[in-house]
C-alpha positions in Angstrom: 114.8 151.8 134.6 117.6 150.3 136.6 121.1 149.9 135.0 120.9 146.4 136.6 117.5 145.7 134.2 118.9 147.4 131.4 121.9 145.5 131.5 120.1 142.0 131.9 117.8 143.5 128.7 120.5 143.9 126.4 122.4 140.8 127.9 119.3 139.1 126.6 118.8 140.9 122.9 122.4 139.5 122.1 121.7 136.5 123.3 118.5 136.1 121.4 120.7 137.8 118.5 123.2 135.3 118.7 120.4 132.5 118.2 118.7 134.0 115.4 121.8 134.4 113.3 122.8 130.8 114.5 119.2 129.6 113.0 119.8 131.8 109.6 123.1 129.4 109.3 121.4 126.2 109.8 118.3 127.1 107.6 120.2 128.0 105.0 122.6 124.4 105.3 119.2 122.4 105.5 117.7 124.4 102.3 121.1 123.5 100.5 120.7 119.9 100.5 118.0 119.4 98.2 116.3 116.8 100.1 116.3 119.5 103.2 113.4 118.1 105.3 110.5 121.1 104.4 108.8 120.7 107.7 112.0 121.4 110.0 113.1 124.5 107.9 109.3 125.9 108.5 109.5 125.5 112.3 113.1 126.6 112.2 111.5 129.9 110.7 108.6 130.1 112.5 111.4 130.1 115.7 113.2 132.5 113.6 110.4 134.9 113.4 109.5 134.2 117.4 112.8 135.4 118.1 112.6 138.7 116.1 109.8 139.9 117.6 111.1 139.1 121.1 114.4 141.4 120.1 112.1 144.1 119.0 110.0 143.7 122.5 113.0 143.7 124.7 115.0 147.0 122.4 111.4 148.8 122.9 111.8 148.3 126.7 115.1 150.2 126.2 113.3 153.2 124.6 112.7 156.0 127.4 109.4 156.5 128.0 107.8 159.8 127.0 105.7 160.4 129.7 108.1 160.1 132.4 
């Protein structure tokens, strides 16, 4: 793997990082107010969960491969 590629992958985990965390601040405001709209909190976790499984992609792509 290039440096350059590996670079632009963890470039991209934080970034991904950073939006995950931001959506853990704003679901938790919206399920504070008790008339939190239900619908927007369960796409704002289902974007949640998106993004965790592209961090987990991309930090696989990091791991050397065996066979090599």
């Amino acid at each position: 793997m290039a440096i350059e590629n590996e670079h632009e992958i963890k470039m991209k985990i934080q970034e991904l990082r950073i939006e995950h965390r931001d959506l853990d601040d704003v679901i938790d405001r919206l399920q504070q107010n008790y008339h939190g709209d239900q619908l927007q909190i369960k796409r704002l976790k289902k974007r949640k969960l998106q993004l965790k499984d592209m961090i987990n992609k991309f930090e696989s792509k990091l791991i050397p491969d065996l066979n090599a």
